[in-house]
PDB file of N, CA, C and O in Angstrom:
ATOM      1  N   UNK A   1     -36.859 -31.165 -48.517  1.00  0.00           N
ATOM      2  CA  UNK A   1     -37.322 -29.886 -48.956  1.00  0.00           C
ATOM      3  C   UNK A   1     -38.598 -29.579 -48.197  1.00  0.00           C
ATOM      4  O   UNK A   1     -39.274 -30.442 -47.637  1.00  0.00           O
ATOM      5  N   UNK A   2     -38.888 -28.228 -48.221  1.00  0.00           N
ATOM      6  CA  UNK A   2     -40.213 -27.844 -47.088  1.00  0.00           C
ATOM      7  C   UNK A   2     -40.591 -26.536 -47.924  1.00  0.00           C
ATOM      8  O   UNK A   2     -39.762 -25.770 -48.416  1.00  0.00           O
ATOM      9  N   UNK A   3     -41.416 -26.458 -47.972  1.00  0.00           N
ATOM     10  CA  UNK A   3     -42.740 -25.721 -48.691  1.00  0.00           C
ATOM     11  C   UNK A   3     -43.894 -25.370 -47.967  1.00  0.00           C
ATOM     12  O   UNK A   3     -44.823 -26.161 -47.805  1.00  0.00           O
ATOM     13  N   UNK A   4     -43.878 -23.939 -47.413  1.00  0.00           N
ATOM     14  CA  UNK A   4     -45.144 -23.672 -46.769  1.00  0.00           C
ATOM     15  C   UNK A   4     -46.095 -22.643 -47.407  1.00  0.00           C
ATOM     16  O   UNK A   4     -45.557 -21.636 -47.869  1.00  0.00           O
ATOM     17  N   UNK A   5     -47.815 -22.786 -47.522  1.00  0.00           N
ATOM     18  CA  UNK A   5     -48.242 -21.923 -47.820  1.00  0.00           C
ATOM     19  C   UNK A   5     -49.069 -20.873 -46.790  1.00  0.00           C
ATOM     20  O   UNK A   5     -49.531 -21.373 -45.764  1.00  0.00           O
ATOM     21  N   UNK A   6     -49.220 -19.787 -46.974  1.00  0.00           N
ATOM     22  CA  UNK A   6     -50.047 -18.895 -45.331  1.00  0.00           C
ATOM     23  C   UNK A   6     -50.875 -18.682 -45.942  1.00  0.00           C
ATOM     24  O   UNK A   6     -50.844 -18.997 -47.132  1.00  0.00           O
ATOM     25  N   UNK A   7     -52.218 -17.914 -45.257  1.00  0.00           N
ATOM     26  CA  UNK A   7     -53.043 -17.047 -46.222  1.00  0.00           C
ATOM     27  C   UNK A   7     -53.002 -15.926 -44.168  1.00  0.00           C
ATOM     28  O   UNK A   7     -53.326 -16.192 -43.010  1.00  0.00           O
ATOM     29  N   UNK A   8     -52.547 -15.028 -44.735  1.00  0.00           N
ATOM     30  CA  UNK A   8     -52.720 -13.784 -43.802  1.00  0.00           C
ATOM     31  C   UNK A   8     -52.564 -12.072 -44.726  1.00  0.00           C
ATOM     32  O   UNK A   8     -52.086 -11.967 -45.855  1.00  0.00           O
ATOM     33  N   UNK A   9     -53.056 -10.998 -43.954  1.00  0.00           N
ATOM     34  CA  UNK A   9     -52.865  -9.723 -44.505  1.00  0.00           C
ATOM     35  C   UNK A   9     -51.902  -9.601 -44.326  1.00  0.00           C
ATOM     36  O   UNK A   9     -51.323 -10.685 -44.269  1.00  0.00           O
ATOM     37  N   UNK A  10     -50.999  -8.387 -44.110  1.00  0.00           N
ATOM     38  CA  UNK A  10     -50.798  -7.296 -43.408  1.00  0.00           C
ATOM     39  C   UNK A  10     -51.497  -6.430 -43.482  1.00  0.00           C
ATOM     40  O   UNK A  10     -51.870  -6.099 -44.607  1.00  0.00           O
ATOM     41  N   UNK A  11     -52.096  -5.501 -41.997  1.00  0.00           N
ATOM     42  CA  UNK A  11     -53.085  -4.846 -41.796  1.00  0.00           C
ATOM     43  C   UNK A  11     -52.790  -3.455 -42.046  1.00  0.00           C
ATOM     44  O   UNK A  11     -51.749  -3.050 -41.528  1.00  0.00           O
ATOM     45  N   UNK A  12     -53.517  -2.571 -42.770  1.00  0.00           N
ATOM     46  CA  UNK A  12     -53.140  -1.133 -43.165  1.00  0.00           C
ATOM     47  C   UNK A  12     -52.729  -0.484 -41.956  1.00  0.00           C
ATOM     48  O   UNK A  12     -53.428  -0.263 -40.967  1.00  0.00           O
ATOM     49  N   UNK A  13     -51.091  -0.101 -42.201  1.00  0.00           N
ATOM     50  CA  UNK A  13     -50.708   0.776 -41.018  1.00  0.00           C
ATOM     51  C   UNK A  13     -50.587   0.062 -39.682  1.00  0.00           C
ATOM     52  O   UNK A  13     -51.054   0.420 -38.600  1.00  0.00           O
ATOM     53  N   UNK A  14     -49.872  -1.015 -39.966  1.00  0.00           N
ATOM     54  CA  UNK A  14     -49.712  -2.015 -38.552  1.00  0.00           C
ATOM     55  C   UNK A  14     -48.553  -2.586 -38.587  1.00  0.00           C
ATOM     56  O   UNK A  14     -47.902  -2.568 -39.632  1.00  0.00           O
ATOM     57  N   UNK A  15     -48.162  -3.094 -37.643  1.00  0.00           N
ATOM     58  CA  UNK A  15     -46.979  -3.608 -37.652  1.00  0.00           C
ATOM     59  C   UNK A  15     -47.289  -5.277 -37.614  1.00  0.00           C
ATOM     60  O   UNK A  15     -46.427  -5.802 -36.909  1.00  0.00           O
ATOM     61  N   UNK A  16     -48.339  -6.376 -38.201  1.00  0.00           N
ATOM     62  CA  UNK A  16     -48.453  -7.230 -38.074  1.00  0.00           C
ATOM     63  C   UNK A  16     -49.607  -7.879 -38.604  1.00  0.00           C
ATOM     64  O   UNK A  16     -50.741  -7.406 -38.681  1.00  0.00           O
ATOM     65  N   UNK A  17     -49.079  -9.391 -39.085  1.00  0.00           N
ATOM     66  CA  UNK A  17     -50.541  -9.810 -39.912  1.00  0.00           C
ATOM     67  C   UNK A  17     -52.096 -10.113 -39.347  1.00  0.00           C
ATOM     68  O   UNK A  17     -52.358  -9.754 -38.199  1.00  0.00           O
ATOM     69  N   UNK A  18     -52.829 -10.588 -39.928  1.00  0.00           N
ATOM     70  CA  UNK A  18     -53.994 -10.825 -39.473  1.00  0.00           C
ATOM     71  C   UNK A  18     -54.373 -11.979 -40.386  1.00  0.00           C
ATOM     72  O   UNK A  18     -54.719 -11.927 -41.566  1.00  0.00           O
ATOM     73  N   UNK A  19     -54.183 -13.414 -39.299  1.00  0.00           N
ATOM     74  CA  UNK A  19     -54.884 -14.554 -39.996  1.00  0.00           C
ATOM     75  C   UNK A  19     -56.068 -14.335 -40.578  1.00  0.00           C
ATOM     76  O   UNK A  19     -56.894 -13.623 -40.006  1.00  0.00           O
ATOM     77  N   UNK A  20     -56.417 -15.084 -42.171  1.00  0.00           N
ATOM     78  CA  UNK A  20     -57.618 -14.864 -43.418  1.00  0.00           C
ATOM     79  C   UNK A  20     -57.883 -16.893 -43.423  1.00  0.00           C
ATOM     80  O   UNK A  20     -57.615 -17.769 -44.245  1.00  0.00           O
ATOM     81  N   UNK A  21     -58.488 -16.892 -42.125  1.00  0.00           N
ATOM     82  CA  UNK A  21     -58.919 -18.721 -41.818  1.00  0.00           C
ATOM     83  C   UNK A  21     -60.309 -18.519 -43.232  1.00  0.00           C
ATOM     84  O   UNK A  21     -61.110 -17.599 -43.395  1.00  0.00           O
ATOM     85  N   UNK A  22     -60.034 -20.207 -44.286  1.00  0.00           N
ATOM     86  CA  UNK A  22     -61.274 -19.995 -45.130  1.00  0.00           C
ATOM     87  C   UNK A  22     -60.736 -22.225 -45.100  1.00  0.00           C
ATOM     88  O   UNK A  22     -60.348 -23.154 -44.393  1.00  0.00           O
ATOM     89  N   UNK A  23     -61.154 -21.818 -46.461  1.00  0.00           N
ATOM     90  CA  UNK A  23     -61.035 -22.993 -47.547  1.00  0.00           C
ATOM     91  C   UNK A  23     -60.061 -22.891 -48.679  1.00  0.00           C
ATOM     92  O   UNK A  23     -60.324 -22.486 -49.812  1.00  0.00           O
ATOM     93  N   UNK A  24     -58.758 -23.362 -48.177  1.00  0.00           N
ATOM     94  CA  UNK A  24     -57.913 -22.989 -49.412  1.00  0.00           C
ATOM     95  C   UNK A  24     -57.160 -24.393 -49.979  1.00  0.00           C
ATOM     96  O   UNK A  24     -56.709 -25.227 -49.194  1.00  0.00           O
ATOM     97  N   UNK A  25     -57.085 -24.545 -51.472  1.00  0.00           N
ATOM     98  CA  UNK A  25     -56.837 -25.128 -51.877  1.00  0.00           C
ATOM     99  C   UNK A  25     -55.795 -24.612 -52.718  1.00  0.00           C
ATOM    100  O   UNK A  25     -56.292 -23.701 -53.381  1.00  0.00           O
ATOM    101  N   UNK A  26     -54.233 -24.810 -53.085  1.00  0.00           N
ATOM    102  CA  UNK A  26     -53.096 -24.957 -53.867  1.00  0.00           C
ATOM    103  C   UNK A  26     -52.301 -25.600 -54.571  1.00  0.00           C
ATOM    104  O   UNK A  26     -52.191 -26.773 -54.214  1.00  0.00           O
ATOM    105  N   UNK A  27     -51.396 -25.157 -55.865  1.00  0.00           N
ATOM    106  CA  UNK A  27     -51.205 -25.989 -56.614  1.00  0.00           C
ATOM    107  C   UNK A  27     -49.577 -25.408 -56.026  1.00  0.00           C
ATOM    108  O   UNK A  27     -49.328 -24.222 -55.808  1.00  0.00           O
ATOM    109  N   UNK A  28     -48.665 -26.473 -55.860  1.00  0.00           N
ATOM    110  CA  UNK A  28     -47.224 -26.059 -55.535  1.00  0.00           C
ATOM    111  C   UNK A  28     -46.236 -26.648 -56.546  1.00  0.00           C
ATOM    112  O   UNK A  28     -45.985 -27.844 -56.400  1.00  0.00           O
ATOM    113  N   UNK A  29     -45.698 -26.063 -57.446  1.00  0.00           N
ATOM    114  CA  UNK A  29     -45.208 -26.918 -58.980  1.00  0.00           C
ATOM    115  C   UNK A  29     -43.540 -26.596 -58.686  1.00  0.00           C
ATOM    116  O   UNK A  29     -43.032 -25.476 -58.746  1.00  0.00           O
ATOM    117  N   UNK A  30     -42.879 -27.785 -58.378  1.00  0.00           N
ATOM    118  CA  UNK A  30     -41.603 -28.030 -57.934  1.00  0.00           C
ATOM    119  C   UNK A  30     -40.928 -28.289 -59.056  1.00  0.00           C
ATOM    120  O   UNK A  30     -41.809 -28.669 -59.828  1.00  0.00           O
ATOM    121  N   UNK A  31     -39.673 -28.327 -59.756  1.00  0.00           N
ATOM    122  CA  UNK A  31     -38.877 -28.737 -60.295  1.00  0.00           C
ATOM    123  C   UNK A  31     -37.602 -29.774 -59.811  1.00  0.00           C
ATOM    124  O   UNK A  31     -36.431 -29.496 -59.553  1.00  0.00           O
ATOM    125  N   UNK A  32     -38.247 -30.949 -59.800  1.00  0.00           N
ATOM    126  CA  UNK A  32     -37.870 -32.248 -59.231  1.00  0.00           C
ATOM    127  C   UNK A  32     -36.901 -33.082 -60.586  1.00  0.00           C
ATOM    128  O   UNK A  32     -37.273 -33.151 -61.757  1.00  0.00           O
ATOM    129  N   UNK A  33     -35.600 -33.650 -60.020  1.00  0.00           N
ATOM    130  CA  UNK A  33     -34.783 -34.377 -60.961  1.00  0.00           C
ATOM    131  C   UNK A  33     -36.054 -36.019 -60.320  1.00  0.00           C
ATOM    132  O   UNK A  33     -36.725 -36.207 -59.305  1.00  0.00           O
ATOM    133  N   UNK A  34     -35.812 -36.777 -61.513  1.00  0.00           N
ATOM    134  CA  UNK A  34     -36.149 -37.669 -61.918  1.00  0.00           C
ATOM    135  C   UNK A  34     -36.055 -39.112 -60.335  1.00  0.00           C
ATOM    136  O   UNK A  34     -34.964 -39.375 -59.827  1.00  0.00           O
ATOM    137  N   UNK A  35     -36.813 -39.511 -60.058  1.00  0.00           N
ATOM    138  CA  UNK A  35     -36.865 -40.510 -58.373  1.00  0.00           C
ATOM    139  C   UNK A  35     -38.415 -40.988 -58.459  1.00  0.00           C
ATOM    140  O   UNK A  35     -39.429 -41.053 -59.154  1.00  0.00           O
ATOM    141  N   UNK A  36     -37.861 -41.245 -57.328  1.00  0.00           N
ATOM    142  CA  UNK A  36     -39.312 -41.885 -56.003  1.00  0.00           C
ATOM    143  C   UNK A  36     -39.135 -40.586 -55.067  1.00  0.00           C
ATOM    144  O   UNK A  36     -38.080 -40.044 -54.737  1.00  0.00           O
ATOM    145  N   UNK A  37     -40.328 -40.270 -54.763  1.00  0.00           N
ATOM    146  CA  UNK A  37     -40.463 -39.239 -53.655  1.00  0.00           C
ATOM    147  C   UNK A  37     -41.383 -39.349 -52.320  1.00  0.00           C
ATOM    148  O   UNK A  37     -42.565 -39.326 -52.665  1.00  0.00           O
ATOM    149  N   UNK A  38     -41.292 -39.421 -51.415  1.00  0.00           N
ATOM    150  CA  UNK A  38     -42.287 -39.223 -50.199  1.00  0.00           C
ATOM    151  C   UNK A  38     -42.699 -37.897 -50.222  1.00  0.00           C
ATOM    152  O   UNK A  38     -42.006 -36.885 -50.119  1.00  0.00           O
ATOM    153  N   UNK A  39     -44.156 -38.029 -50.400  1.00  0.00           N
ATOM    154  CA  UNK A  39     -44.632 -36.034 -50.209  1.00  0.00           C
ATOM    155  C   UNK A  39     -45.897 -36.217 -49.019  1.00  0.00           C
ATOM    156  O   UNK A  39     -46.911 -36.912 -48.947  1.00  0.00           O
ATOM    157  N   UNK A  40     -45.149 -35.055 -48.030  1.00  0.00           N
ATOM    158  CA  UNK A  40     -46.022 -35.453 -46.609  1.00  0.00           C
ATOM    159  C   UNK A  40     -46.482 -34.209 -46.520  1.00  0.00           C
ATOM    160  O   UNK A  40     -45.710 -33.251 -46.574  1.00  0.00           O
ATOM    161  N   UNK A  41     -48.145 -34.033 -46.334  1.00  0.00           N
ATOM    162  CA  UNK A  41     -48.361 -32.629 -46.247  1.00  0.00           C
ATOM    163  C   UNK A  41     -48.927 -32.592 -44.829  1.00  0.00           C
ATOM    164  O   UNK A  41     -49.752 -33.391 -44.386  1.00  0.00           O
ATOM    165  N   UNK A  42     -48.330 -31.466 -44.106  1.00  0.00           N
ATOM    166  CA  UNK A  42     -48.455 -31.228 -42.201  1.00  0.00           C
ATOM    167  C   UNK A  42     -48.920 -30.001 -41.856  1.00  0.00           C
ATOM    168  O   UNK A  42     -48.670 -28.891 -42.326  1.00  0.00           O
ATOM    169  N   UNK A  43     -49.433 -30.253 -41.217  1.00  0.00           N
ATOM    170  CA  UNK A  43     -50.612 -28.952 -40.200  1.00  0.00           C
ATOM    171  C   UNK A  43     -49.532 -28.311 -39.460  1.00  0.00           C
ATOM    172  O   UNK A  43     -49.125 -29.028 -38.546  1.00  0.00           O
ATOM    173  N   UNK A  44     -49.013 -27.331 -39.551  1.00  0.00           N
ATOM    174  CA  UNK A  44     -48.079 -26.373 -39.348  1.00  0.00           C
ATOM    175  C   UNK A  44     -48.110 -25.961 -37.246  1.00  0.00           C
ATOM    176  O   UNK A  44     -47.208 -25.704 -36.449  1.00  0.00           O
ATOM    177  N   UNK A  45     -49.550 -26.091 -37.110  1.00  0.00           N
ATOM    178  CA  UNK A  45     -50.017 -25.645 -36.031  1.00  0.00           C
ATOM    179  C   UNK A  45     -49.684 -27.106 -35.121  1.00  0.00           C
ATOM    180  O   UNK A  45     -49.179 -26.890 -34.019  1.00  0.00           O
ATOM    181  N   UNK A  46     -49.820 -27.946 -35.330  1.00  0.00           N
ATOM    182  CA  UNK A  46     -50.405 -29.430 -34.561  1.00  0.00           C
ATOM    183  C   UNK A  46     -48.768 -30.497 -34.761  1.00  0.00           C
ATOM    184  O   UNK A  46     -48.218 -31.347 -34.061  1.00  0.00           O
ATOM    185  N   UNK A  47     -48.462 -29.838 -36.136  1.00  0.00           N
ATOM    186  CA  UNK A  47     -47.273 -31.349 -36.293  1.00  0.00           C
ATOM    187  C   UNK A  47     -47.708 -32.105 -37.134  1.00  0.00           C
ATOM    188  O   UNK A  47     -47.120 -32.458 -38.156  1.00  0.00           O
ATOM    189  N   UNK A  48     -48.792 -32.425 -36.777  1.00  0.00           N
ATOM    190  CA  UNK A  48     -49.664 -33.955 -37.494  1.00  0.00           C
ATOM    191  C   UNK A  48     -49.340 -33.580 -39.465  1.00  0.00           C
ATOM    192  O   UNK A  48     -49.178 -32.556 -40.129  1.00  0.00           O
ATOM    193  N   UNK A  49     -49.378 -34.870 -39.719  1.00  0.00           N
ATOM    194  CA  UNK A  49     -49.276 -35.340 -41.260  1.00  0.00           C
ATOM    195  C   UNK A  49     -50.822 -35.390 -41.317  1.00  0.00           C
ATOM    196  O   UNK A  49     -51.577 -36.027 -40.582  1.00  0.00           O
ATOM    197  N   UNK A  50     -51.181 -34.424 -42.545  1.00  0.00           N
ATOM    198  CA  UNK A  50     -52.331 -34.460 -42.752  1.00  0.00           C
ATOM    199  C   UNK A  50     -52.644 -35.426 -44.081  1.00  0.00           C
ATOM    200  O   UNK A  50     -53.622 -36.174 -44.104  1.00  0.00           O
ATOM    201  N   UNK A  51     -51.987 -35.350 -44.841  1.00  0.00           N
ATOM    202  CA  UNK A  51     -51.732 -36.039 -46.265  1.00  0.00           C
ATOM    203  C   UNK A  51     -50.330 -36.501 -46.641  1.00  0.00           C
ATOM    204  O   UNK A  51     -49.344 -35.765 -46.653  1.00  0.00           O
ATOM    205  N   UNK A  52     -50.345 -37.930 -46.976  1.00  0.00           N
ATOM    206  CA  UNK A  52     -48.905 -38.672 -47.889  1.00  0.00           C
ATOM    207  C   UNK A  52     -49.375 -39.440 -48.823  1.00  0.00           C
ATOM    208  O   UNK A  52     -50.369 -40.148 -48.984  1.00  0.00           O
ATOM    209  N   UNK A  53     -48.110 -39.044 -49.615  1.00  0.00           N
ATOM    210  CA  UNK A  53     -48.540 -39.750 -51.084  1.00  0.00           C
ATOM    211  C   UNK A  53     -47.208 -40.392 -51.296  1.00  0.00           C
ATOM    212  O   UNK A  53     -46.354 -39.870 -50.579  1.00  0.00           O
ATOM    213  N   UNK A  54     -46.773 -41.322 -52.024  1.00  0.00           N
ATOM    214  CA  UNK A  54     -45.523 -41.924 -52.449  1.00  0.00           C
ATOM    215  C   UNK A  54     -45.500 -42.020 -53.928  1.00  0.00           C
ATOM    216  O   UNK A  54     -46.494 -42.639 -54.305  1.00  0.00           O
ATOM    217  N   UNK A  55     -44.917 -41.729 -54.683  1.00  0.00           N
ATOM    218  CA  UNK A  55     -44.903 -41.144 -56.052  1.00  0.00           C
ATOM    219  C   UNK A  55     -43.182 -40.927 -56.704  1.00  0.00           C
ATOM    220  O   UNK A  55     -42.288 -40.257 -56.185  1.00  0.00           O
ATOM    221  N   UNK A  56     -43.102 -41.973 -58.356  1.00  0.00           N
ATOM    222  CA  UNK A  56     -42.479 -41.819 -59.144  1.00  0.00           C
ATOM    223  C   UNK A  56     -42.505 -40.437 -60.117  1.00  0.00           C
ATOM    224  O   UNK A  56     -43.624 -39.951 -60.281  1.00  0.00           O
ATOM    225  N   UNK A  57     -41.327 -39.738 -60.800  1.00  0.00           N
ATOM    226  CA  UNK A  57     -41.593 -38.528 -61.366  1.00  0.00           C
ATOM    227  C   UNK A  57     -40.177 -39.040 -62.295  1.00  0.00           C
ATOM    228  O   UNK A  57     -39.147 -39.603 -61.927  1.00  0.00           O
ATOM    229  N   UNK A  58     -40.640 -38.567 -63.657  1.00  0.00           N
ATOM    230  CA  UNK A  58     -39.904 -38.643 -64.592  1.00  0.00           C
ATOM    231  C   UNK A  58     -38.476 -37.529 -64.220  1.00  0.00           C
ATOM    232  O   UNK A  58     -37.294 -37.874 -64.249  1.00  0.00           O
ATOM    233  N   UNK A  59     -38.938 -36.330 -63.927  1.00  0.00           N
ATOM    234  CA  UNK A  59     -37.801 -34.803 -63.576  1.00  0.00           C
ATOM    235  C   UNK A  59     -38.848 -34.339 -64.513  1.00  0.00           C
ATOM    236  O   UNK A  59     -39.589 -34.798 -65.382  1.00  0.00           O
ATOM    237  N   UNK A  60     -38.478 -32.859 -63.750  1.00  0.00           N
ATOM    238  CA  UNK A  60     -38.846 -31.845 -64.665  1.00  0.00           C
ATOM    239  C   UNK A  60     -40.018 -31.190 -63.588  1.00  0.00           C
ATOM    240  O   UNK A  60     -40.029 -31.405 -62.376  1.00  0.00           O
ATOM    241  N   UNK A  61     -40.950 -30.380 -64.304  1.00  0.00           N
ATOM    242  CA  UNK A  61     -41.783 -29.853 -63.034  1.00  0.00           C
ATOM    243  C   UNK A  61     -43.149 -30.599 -63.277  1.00  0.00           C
ATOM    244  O   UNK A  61     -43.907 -30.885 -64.204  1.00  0.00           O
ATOM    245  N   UNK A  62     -42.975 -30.819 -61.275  1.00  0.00           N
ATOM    246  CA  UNK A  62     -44.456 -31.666 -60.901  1.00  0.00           C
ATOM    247  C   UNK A  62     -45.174 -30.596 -59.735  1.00  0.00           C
ATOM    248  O   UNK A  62     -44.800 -29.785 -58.888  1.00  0.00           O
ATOM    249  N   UNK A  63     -46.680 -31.259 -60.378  1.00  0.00           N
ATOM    250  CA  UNK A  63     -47.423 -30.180 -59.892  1.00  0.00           C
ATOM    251  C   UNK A  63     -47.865 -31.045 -58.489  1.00  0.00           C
ATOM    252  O   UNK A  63     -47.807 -32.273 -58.536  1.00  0.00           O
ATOM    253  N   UNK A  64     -48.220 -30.503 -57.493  1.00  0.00           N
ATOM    254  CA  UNK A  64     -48.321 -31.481 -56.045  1.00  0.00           C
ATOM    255  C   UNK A  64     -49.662 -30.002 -55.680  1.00  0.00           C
ATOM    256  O   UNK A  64     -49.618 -28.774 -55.613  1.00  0.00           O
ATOM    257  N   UNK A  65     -50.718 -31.086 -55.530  1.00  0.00           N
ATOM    258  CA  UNK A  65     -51.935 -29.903 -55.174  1.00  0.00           C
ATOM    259  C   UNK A  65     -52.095 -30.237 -53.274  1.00  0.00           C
ATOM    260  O   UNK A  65     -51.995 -31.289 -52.643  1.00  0.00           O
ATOM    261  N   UNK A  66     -52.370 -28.843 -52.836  1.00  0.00           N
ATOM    262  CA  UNK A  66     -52.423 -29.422 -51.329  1.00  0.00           C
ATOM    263  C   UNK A  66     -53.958 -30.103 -50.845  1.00  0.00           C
ATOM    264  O   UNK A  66     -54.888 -30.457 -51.569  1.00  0.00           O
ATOM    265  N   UNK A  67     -53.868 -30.132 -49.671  1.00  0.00           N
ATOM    266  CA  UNK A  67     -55.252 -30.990 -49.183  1.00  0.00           C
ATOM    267  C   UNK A  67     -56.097 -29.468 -48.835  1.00  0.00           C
ATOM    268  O   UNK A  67     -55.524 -28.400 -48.621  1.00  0.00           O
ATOM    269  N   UNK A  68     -57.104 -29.614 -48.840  1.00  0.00           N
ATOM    270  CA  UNK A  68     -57.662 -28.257 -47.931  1.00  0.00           C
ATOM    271  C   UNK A  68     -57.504 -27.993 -46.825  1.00  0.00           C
ATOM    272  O   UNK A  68     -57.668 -28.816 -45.925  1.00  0.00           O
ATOM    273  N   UNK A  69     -57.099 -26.622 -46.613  1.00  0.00           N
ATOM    274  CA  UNK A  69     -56.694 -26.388 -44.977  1.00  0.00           C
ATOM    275  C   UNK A  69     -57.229 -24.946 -45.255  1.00  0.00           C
ATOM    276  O   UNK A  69     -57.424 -24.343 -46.310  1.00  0.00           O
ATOM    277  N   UNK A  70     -57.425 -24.550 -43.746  1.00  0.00           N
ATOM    278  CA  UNK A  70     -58.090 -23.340 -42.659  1.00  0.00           C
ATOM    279  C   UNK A  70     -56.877 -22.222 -43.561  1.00  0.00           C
ATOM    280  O   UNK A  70     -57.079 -21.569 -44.584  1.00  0.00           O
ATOM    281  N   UNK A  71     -55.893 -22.306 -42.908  1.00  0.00           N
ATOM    282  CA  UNK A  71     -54.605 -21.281 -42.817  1.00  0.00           C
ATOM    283  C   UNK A  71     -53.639 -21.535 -43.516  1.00  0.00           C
ATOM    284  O   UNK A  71     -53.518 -20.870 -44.545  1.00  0.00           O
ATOM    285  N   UNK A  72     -52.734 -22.464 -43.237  1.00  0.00           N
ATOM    286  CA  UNK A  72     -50.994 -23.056 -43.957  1.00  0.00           C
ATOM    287  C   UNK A  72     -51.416 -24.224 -43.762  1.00  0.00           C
ATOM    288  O   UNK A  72     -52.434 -24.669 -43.230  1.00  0.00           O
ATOM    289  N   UNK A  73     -50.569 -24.663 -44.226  1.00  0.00           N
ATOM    290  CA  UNK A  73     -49.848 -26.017 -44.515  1.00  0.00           C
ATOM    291  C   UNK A  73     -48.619 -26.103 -45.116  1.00  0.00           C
ATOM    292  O   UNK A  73     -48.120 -25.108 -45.643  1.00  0.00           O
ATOM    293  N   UNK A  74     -47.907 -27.479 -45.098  1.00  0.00           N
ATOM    294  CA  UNK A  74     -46.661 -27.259 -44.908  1.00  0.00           C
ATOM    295  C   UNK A  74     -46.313 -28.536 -45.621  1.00  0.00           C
ATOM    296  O   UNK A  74     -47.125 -29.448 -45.465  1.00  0.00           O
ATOM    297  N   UNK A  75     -45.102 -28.816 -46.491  1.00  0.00           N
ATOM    298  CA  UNK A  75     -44.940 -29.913 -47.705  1.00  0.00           C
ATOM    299  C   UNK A  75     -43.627 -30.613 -47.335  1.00  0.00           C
ATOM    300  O   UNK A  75     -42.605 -29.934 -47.236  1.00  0.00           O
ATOM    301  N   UNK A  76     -43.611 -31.498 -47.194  1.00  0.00           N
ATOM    302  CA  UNK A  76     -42.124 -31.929 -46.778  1.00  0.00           C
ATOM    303  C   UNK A  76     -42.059 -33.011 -47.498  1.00  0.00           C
ATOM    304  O   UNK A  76     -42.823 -33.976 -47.489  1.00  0.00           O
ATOM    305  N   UNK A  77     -40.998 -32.800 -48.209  1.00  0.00           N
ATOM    306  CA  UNK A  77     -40.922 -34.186 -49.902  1.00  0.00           C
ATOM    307  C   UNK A  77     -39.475 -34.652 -49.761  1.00  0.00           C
ATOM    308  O   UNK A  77     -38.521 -33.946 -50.088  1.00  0.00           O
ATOM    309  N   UNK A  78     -39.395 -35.568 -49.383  1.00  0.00           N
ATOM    310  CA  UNK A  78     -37.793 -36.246 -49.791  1.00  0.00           C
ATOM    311  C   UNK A  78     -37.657 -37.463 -51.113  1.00  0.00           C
ATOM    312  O   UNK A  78     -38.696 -37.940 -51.571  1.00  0.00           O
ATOM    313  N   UNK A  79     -36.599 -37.801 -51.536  1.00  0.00           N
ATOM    314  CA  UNK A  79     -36.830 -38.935 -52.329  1.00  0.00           C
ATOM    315  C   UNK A  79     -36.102 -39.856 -51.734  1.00  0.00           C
ATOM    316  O   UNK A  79     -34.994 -39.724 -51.214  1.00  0.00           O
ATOM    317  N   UNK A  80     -36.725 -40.741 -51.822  1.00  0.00           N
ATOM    318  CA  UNK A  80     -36.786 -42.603 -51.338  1.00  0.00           C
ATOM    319  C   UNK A  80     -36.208 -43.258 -52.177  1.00  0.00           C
ATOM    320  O   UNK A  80     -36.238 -42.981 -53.376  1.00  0.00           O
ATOM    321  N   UNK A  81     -35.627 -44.172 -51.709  1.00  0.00           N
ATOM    322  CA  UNK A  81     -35.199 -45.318 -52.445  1.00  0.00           C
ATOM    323  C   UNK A  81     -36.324 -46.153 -52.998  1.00  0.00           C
ATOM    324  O   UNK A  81     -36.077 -47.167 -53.651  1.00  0.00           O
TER     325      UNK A  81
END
């Protein structure tokens, strides 16, 4: 599964956004059946894995907060054996 967040406008009367680079922090609340999960959070721009966590979940919805980033970031969660 892949989960991305942006922070951009669209600009009044334009045909296109305008990156809003800050300090953003998010809460992304998935509805996950019951595992082990790998949750890899990646710099959209670069590739690079910025944050992994390895984590049991009963099911039901889990809340997965991102790392701080400029622009996006990007969530890529599978479950593991």
């Amino acid at each position: 599964m892949l989960c991305i967040t942006h922070h951009s406008e669209l600009e009044h009367d334009q045909m296109y956004y305008l990156v809003k680079p800050g300090h953003y922090h998010e809460t992304v609340v998935l509805n996950l059946p019951g595992g082990t999960y790998q949750e890899d959070w990646v710099a959209p721009a670069s590739g690079a894995v910025v944050s992994s966590l390895k984590f049991t979940h009963q099911g039901g919805k889990k809340h997965l907060d991102t790392p701080e980033h400029a622009v996006d970031i990007a969530l890529r969660i599978k479950r593991v054996p």
